[in-house]
C-alpha positions in Angstrom: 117.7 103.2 100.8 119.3 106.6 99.6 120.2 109.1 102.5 119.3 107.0 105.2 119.8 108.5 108.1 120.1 105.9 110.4 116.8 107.0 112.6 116.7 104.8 116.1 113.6 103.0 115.7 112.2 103.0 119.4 111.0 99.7 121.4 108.4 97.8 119.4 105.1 98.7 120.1 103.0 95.5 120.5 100.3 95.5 117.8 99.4 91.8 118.2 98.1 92.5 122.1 96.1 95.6 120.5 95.0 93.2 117.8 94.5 90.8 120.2 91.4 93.3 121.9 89.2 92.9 118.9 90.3 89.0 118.5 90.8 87.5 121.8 89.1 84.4 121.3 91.4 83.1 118.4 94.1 81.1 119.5 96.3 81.9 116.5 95.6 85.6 118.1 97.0 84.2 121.6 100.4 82.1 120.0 101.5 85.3 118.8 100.8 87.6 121.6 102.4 85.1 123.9 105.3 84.9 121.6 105.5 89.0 121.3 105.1 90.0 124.5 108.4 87.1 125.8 110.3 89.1 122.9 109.5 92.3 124.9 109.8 91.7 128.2 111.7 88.1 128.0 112.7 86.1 130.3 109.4 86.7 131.7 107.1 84.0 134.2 104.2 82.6 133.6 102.5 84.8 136.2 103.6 87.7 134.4 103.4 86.2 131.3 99.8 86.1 132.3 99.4 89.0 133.8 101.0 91.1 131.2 98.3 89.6 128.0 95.3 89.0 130.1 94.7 85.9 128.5 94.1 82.7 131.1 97.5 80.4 132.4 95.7 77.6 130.8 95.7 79.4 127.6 99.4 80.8 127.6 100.8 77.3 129.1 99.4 76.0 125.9 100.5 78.6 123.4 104.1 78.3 125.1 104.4 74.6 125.1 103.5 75.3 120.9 106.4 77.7 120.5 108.8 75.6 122.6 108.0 72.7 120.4 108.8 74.6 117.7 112.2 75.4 118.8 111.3 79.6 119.1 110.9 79.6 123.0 113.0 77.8 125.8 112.1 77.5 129.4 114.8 79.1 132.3 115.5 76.3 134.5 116.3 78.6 138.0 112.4 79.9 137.7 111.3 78.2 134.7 111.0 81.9 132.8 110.7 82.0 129.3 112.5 83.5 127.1 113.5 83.7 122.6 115.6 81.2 121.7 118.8 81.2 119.5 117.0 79.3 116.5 114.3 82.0 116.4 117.3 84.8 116.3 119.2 83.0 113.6 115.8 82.1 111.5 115.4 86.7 112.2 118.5 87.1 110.6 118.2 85.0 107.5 114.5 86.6 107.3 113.7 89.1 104.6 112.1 92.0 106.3 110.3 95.3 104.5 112.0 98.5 104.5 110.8 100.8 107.1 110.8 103.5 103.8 108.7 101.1 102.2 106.0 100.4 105.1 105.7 104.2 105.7 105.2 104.8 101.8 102.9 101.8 101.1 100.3 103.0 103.4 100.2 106.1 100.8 99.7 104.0 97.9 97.2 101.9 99.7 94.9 105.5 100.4 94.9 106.3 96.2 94.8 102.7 94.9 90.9 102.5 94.7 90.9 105.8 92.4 94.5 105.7 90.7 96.8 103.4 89.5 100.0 104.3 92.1 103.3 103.0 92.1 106.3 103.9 94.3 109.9 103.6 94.0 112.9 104.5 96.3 117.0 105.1 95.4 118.2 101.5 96.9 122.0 102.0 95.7 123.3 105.2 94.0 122.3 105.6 90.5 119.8 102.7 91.0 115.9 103.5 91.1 113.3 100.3 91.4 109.9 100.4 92.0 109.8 98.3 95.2 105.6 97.9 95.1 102.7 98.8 93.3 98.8 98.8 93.1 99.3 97.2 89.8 99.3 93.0 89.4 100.8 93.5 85.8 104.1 95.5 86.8 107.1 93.6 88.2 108.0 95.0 91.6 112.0 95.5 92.0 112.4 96.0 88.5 114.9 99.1 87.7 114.2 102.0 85.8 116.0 104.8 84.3 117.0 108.1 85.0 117.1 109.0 81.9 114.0 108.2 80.5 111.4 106.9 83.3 109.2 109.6 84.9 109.0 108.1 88.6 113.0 107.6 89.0 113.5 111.4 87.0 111.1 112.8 89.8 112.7 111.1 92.8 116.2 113.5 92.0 114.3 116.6 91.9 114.3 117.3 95.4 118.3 116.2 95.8 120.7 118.5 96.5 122.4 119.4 93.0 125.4 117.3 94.6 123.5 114.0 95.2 121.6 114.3 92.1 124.5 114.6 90.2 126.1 111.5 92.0 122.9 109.5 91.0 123.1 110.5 87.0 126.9 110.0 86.7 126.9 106.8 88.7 123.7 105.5 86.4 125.2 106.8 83.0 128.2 105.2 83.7 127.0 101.8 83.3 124.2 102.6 80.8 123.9 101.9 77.4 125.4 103.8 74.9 121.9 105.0 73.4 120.8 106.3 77.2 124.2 108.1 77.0 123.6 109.8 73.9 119.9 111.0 74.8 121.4 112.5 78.3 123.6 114.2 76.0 120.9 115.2 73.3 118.5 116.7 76.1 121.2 117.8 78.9 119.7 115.7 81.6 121.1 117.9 84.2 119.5 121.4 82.5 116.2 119.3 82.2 116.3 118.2 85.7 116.4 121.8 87.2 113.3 122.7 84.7 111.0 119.9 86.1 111.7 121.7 89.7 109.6 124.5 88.3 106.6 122.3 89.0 108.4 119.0 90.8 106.2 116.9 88.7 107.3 114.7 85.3 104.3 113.9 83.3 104.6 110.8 81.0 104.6 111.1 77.5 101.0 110.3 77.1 100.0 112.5 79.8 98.1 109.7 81.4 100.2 109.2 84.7 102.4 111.6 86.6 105.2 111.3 89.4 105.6 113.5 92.6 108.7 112.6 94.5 108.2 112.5 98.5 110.6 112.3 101.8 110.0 109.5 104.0 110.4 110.2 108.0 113.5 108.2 107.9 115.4 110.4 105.1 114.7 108.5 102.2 113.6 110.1 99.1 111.7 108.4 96.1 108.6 109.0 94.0 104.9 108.0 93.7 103.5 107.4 89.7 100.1 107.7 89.8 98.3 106.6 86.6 94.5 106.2 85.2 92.8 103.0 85.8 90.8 104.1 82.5 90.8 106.8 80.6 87.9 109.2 81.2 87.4 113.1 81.0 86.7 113.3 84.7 89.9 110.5 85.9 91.9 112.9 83.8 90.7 116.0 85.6 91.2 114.4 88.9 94.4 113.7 88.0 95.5 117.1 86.7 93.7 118.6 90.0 95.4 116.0 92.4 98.7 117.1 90.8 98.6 120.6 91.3 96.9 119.4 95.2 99.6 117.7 96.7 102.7 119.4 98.1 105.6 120.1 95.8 107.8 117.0 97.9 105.2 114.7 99.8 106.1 114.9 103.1 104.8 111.2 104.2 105.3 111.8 108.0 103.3 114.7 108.0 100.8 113.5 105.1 99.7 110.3 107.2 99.8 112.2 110.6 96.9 114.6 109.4 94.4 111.9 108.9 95.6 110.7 105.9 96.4 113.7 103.5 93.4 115.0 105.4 95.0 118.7 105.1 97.0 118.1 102.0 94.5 117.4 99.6 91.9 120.3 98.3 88.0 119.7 98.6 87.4 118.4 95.3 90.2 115.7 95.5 89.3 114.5 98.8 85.3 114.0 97.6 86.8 112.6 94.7 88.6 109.7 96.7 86.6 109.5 99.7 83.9 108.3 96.8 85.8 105.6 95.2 87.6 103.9 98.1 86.0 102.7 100.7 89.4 102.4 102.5 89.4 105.9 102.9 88.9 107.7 106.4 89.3 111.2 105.2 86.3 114.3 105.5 84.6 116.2 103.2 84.7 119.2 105.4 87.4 121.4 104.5 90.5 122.4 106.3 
């Protein structure tokens, strides 16, 4: 992703043994607490192995004898510890994983998708925009855009230093076609760019979607599209207001920290989603 900054990620929390709480009876639940907890605190016995998940001996001796048979645990011979194997490592390394960027930002998209159409999109080379996931079944995820002509990868520079934007446009222009050259030169894409900071939104053509860019905790920037499911009076208001609600650059840190865009959003937007998504946690109280 653009401008990472290279944030240490600290020790993995583990999420499966606080799943586990609500699901302790599945024994899917216990294979993969037993597996996270010997990536944690590996070599570990099976008295602390035990000790450390709450779940019975019986119960981890059987989840361990699964993952050894699978090849993703062996067994210490001196105390008969366990401990991650190399085929587990090298199967992690060939692994696709999702973008820490992406896992922050996708909880955003997931809060608006009941209400909105939302897309989002990240610099993953310079000059190259994509839009990496979407609420949307119809629209190809990874697919490029321009910065040219597309509103989501135009409203990811805005908030780029004039140097790093620059970078973006020149390295994208110059392997564009020769009719995205000639409208950058027709419009001045660098004089339009500093007029869309006036308001840090870029409204598509129809005026039925509109992109806000946002900073991710880890120093990535991109954008989030957000579109009309249908076309009504009162979508289109809530889209105009939700617009002018949110901050000029989404902070997404400090957005999902205050109970989801609990203090970000106005009164009117937040009744206006907390109706239509029944994922959403937010009050209608106000700030």
């Amino acid at each position: 992703m653009n401008s990472h900054k290279n944030v240490p990620i600290p020790n993995p929390i583990p999420f499966a043994a606080r799943a586990f709480v609500e699901d302790s009876k599945s024994p899917t639940m216990r294979l993969v607490v037993v597996l996270e907890t010997i990536g944690r605190l590996g070599p570990i016995t099976l008295r602390d192995l035990t000790s450390e998940t709450g779940i019975s001996r019986a119960a981890v001796w059987r989840a361990a004898a699964v993952l050894r048979k699978c090849g993703w645990v062996n067994t210490r011979l001196s105390d008969h510890a366990f401990e991650l194997s190399s085929t587990l490592e090298s199967f992690a390394a060939k692994a696709f994983f999702t973008p820490v960027e992406v896992e922050e930002a996708r909880k955003c998209l997931s809060f608006f998708q009941d209400f909105f159409h939302v897309n989002l999109g990240f610099f993953t080379a310079v000059g190259t925009y994509k839009i990496l996931d979407s609420s949307r079944n119809d629209l190809e995820v990874n697919s490029e855009l321009s910065l040219i002509n597309d509103a989501p990868a135009i409203a990811a520079l805005i908030p780029l230093p004039p140097t790093e934007s620059e970078k973006h446009l020149q390295a994208y222009l110059n392997r564009s076609t020769k009719e995205e050259r000639n409208t950058a030169e027709q419009i001045d894409v660098f004089a339009a760019l500093e007029e869309h900071k006036d308001t840090y939104r870029v409204w598509s053509a129809n005026g039925e979607s509109f992109s806000a860019p946002f900073e991710s905790s880890f120093g990535a920037y991109g954008s989030l599209e957000f579109s009309l499911k249908t076309y009504t009076q009162r979508q289109k208001q809530a889209l105009v207001r939700l617009s002018e609600c949110l901050p000029r650059v989404v902070d997404l840190k400090s957005a999902l920290e205050n109970c989801h865009f609990k203090d970000a959003l106005c009164i009117h937007c937040r009744n206006t989603i907390q109706q239509h998504s029944p994922h959403c946690k937010i009050t209608a109280s106000g700030p």
